[in-house]
VEXBA-963974 format. One record per residue (C-alpha): x negated, y, z negated; residue number from 1; residue in one letter. Coordinates in Angstrom, 1 decimal. Layout:
      u      v      w   n res
      X      Y      Z NUM   A
...
This chain:
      u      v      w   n res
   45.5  -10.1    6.4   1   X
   43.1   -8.6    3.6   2   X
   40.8   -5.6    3.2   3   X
   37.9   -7.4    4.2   4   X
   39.3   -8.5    7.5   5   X
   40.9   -5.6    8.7   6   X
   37.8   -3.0    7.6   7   X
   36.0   -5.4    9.3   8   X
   37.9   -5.3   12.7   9   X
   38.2   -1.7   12.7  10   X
   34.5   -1.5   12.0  11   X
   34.0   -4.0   15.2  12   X
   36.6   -1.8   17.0  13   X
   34.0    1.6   17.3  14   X
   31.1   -0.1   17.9  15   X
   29.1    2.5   19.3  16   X
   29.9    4.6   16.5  17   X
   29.0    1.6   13.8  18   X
   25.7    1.0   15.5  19   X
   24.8    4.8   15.2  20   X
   25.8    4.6   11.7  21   X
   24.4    1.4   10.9  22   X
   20.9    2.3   12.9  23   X
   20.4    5.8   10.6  24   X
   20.8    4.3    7.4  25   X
   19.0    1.4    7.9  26   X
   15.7    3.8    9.0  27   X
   16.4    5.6    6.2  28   X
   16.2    2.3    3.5  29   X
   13.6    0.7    5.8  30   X
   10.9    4.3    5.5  31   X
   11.7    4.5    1.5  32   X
   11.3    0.3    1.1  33   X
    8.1    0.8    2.9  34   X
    6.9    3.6    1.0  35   X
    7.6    1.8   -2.1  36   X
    5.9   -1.6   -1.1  37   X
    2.6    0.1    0.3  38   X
    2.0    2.7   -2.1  39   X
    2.1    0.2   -5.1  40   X
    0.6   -2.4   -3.6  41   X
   -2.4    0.3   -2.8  42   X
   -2.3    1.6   -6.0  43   X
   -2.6   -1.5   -8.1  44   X
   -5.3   -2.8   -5.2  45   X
   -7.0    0.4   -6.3  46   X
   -6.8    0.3  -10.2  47   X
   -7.9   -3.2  -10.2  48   X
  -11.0   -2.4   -8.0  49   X
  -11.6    0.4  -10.0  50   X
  -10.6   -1.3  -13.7  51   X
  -13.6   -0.9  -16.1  52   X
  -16.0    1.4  -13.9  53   X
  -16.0    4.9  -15.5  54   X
  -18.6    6.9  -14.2  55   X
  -20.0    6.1  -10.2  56   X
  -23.4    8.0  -10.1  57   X
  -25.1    8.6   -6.7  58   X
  -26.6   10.5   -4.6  59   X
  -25.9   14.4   -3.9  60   X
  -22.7   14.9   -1.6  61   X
  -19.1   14.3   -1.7  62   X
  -17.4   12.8   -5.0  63   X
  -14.9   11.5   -3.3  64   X
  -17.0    9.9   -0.4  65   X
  -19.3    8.3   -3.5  66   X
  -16.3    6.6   -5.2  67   X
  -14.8    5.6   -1.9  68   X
  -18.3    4.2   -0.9  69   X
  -19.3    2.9   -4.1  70   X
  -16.3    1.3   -5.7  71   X
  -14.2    0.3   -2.7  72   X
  -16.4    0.4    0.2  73   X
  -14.3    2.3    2.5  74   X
  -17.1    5.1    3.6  75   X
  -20.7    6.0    4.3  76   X
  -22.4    6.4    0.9  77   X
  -23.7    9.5    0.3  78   X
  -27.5    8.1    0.3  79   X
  -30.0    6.7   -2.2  80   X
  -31.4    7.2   -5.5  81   X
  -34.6    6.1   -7.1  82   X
  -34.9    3.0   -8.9  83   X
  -36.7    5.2  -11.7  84   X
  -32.9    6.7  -11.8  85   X
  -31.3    3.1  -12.6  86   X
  -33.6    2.8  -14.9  87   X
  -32.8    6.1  -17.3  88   X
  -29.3    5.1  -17.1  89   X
  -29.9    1.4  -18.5  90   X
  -31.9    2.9  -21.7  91   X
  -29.2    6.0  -22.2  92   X
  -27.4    5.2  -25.4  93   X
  -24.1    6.2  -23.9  94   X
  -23.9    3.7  -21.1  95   X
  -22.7    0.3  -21.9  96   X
  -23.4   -1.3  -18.8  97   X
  -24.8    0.2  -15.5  98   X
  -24.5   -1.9  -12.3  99   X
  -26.6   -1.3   -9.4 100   X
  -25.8   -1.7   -5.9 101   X
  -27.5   -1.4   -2.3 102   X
  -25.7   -0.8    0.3 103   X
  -26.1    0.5    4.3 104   X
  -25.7   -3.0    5.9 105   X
  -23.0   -4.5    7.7 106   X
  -22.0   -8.1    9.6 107   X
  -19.3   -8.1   12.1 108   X
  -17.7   -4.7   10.2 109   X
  -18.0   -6.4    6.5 110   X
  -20.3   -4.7    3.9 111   X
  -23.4   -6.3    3.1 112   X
  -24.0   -5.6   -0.8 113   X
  -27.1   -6.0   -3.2 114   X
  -25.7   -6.8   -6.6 115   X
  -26.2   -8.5   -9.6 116   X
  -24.7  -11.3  -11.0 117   X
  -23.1   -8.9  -13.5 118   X
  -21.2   -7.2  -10.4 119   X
  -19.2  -10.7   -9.6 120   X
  -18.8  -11.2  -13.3 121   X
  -16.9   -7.9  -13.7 122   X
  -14.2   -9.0  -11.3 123   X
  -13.6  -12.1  -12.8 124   X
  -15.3  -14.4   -9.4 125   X
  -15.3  -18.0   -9.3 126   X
  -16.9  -20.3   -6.5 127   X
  -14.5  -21.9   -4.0 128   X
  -17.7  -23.7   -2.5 129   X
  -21.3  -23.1   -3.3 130   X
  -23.2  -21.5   -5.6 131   X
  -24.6  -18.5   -6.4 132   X
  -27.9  -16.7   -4.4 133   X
  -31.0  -17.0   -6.1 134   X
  -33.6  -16.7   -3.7 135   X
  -33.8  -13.3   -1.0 136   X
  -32.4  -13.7    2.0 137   X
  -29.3  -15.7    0.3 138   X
  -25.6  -14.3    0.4 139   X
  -22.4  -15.0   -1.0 140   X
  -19.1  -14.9    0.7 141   X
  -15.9  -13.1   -0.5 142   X
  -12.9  -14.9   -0.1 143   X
  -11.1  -12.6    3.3 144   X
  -15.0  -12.8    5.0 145   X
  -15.4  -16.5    4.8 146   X
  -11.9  -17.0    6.0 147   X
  -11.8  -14.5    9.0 148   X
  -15.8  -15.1   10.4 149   X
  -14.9  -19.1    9.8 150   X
  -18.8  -19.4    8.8 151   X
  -19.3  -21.5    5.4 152   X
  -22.2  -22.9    2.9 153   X
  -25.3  -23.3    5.1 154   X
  -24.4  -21.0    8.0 155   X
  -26.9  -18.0    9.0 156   X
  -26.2  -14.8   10.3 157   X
  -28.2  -11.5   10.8 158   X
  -27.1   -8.2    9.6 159   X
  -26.6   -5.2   11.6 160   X
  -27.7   -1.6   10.1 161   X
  -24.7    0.9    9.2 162   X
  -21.1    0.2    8.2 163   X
  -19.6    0.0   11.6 164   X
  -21.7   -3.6   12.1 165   X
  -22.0   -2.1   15.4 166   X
  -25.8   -0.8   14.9 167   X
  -29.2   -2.3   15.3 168   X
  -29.5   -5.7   14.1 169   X
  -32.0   -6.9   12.0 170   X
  -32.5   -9.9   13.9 171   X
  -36.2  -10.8   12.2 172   X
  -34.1  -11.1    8.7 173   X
  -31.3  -13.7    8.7 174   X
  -29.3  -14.5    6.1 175   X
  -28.2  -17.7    4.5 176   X
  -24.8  -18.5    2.7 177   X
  -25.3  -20.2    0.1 178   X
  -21.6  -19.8   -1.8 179   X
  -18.2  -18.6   -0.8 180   X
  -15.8  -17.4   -3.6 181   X
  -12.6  -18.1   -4.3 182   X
   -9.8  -15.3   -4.3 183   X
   -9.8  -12.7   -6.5 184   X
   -7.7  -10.3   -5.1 185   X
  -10.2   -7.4   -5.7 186   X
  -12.8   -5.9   -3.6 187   X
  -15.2   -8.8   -3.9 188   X
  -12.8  -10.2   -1.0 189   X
  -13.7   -8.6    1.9 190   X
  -17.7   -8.4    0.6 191   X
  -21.2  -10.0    1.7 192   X
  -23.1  -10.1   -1.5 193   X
  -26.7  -10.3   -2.0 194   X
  -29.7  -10.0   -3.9 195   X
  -31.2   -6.2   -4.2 196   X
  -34.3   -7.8   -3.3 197   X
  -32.6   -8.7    0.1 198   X
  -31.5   -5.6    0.8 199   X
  -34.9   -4.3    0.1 200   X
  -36.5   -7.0    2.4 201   X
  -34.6   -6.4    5.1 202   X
  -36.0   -2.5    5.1 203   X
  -39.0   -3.4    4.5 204   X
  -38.9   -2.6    0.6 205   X
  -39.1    1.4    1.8 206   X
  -38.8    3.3   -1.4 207   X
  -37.3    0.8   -3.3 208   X
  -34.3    2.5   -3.7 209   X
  -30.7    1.9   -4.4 210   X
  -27.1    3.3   -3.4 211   X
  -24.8    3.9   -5.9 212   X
  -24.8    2.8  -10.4 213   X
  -21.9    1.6  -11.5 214   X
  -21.6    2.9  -15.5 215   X
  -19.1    1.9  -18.7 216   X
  -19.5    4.0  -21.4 217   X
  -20.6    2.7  -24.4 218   X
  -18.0    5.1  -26.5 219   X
  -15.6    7.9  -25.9 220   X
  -18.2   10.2  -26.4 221   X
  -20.4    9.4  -23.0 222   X
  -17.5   10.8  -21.2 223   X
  -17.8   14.6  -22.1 224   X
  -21.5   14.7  -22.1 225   X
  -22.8   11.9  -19.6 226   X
  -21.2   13.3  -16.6 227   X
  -22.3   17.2  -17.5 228   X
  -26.1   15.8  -17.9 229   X
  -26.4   13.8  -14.9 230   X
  -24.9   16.4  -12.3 231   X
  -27.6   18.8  -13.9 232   X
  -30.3   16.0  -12.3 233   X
  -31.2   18.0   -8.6 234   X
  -31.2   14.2   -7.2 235   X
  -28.0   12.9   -8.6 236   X
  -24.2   13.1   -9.0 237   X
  -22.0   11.4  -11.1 238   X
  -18.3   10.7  -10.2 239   X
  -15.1   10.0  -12.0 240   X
  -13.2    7.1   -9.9 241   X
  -10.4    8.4  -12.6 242   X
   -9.8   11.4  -11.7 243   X
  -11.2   11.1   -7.7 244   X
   -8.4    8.6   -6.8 245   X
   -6.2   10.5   -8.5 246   X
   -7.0   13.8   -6.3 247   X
   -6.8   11.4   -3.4 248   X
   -3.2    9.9   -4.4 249   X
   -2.2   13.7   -4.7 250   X
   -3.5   14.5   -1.6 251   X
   -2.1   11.7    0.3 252   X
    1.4   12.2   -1.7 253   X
    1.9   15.7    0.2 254   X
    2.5   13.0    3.5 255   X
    4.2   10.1    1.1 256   X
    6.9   13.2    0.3 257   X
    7.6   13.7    3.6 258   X
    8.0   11.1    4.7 259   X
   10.6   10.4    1.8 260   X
   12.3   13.5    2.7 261   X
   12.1   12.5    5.9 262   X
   14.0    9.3    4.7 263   X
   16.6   11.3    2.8 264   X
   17.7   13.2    5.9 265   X
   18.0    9.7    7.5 266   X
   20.2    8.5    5.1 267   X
   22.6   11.8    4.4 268   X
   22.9   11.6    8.2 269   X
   24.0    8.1    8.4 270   X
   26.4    8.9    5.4 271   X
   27.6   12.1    7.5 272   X
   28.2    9.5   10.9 273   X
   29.8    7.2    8.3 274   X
   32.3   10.1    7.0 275   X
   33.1   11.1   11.0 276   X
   33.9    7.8   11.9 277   X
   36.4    7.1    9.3 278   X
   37.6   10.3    9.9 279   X
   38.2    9.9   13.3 280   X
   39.6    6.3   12.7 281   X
   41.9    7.9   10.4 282   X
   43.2   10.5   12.6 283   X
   44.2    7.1   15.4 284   X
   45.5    5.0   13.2 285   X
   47.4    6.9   11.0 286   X
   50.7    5.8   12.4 287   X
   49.4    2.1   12.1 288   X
   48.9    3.2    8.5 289   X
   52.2    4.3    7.7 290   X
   53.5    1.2    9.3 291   X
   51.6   -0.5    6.8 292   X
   53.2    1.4    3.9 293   X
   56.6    0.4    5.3 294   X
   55.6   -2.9    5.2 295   X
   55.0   -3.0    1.6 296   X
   51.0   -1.5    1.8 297   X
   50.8    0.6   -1.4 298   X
   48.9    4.3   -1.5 299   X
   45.9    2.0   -3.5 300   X
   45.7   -0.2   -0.9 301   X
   45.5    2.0    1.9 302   X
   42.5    3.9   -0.2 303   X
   41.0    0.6   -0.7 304   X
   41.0    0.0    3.2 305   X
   39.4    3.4    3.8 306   X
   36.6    2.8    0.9 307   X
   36.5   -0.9    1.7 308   X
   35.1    0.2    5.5 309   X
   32.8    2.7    3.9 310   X
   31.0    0.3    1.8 311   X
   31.1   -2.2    4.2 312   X
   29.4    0.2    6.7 313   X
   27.0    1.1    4.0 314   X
   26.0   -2.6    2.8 315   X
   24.9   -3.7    6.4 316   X
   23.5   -0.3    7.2 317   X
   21.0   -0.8    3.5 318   X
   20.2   -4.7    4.0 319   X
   19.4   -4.6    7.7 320   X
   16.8   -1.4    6.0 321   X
   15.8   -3.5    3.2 322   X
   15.0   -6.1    5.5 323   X
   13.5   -4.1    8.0 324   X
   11.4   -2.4    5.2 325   X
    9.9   -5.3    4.5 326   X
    8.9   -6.3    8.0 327   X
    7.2   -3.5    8.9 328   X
    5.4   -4.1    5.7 329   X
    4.5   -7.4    6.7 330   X
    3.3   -6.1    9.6 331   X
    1.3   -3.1    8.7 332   X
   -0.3   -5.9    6.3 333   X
   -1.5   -7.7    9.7 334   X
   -3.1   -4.7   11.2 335   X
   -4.8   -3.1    8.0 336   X
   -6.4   -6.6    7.7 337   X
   -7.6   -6.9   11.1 338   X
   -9.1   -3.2   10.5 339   X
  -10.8   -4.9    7.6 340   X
   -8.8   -3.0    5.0 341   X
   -7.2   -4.1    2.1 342   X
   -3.8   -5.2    3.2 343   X
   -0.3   -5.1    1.7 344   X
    2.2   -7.5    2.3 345   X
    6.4   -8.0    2.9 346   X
    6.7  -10.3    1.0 347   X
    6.5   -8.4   -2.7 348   X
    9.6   -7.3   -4.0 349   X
   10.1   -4.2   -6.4 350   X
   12.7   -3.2   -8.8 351   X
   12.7    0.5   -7.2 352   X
   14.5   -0.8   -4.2 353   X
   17.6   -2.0   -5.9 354   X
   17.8    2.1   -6.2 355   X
   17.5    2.3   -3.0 356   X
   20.3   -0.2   -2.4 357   X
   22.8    1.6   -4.9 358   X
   22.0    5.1   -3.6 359   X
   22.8    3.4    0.3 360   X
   25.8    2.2   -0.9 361   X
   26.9    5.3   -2.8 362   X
   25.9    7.3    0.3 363   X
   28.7    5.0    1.9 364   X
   31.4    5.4   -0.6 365   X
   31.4    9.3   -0.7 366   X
   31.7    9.9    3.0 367   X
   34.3    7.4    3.0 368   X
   36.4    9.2    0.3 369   X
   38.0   12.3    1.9 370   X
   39.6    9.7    4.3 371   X
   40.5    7.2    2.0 372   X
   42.0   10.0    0.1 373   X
   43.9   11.5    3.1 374   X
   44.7    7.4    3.6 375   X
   45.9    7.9    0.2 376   X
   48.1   10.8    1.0 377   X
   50.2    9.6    4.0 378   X
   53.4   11.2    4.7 379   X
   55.4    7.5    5.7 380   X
   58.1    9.6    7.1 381   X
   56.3   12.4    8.6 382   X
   54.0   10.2   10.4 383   X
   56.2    7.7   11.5 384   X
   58.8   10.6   13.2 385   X
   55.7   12.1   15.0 386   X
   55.0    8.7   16.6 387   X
């Protein structure tokens, strides 16, 4: 009979005590594997939304709410600014581009935007159908709207005031598609896009207004002077999507470490249940042990038995985790997208969970030393005239 074998029917032997053991590390791998797959995933989702947009100017309010509502449509905006606003941006000599977008409209919870062609050009959009709106009153699909409303090139649908698409419809202003895009795994996904002129129909063309400029700076330079200027403007407020999702990443990281501490204690514990099992085993089967000895079982191999259950314990305790990480994953993917958020996925696998794995399986290994050690140590003679 080998190692394998006979860690493995000792293991089977305790199985209360395995599944205890087994259960705490693999919650432990499966919090810290799901930590690591959302937060990069929401990070990169992030950077790429945010990639080549240095400045968000708005209305007065929240910076946070402006580049949340202005770069990845996850909140109210923070209100209008006049077009005459717009316009001083596109003649400053420190702006590169600016891009302008009206917002304040929904359909069926997805955000109706006015934008330019320069907006879908930014992101890199393609058509998978279609083309793009010309006339007002024409809209353009993002990939995850066209897929989850099933409506197409050449279906209508009215627009309902607010974010929620639970307010007042504007049901005297339909819309037409007129193009769906292809994927582009950026915010353009879960967008309706229009012409600013649409938006401005719809309403009525009050004020002629729109909700948020999207700037690049035409040189390093903009960004110590541009910001300063336009905050000094009573009416407006320029935001940094650098440093704002940074601030947000920081605040949400005070949860993300607890969690992962959280996780830690998981795991120590389920090394701890690890180390009192094979203590305990040791302790009943020591005479079994020095049985083995006098049948020719060197000290190395009983050591090897003792660590050999250990890691053992600790390799089905971290890939049930690993597994289990990823599920839970998959499925928090399902219900961000059905919340219309941007989703994340199980299926993405990342280099930091191979650290994971070793630090599981090194978690294993020390609690099984002091009995593989004690193993190790058998008194043949002792042991054997105790019985």
């Amino acid at each position: 009979m080998n190692l394998a074998t006979l860690s493995t029917s000792y293991v089977r032997a305790r199985p209360l005590q395995t599944a205890l053991s087994l259960l705490l590390l693999a919650l432990g791998v499966a919090t810290v594997v799901l930590l690591v797959l959302v937060i990069d995933q929401l990070e990169g989702r992030m950077q790429r939304d945010a990639r080549g947009i240095d400045l968000v100017v708005g209305a007065k309010g929240s910076p946070m709410q402006l580049i949340l509502a202005g770069i990845y449509h996850a909140d109210a905006p923070t209100g209008n600014i006049p077009v005459s606003a717009l316009d001083s941006l596109s003649r400053n000599r420190l702006v590169k581009r600016a891009m302008p977008l009206a917002l304040g409209d929904s359909w069926r919870g997805y955000r109706i935007v006015g934008a330019g062609r320069e907006y879908l050009d930014h992101y890199g959009a393609e058509f998978a159908a279609g083309k793009m709106f010309e006339a007002e009153m024409e809209v353009v699909l993002g990939a995850e709207v066209a897929a989850r409303t099933r409506v197409g090139v050449g279906g209508t649908f009215v627009g309902a005031h607010g974010i929620s698409g639970e307010g007042e419809e504007h049901g005297d202003s339909p819309f037409k598609v007129v193009g769906v895009l292809a994927k582009t795994n950026s915010v353009l996904d879960r967008l309706v896009l229009t012409s600013i002129d649409s938006v401005w129909h719809v309403h009525h063309g009050v004020s002629e207004e729109v909700t948020v400029v999207l700037i690049q700076y035409a040189s390093p330079l903009a960004a110590a002077s541009l910001p300063r200027s336009i905050n000094a403007q009573s009416a407006l407020q320029a935001a940094s999507p650098a440093y704002e999702t940074a601030r947000l990443f920081r605040m949400v990281g005070v949860g993300v470490e607890a969690l992962r501490g959280f996780a830690v204690v998981l795991i120590l514990a389920a090394g701890l249940s690890v180390f009192i099992a094979l203590y305990g085993a040791l302790e009943e089967r020591r005479y079994d042990l020095a049985v083995m000895r006098t049948l020719g079982a060197s000290p190395r191999r009983l050591f090897g038995l003792l660590m050999s259950e250990g890691l053992v314990l600790a390799l089905l305790g971290a890939l049930s985790g690993l597994v289990l990480g990823h599920l839970l994953a998959a499925a928090l993917g399902i219900w961000l997208e059905q919340q219309q958020y941007p989703g994340v996925t199980g299926l993405q696998w990342r280099a930091e969970e191979l650290w994971v794995l070793a630090a599981a399986l090194a978690v294993g290994l020390a609690a099984a030393l002091l009995p593989a050690w004690r193993a190790y140590r058998t008194d043949v003679s002792q042991t054997l005239a105790k019985g």
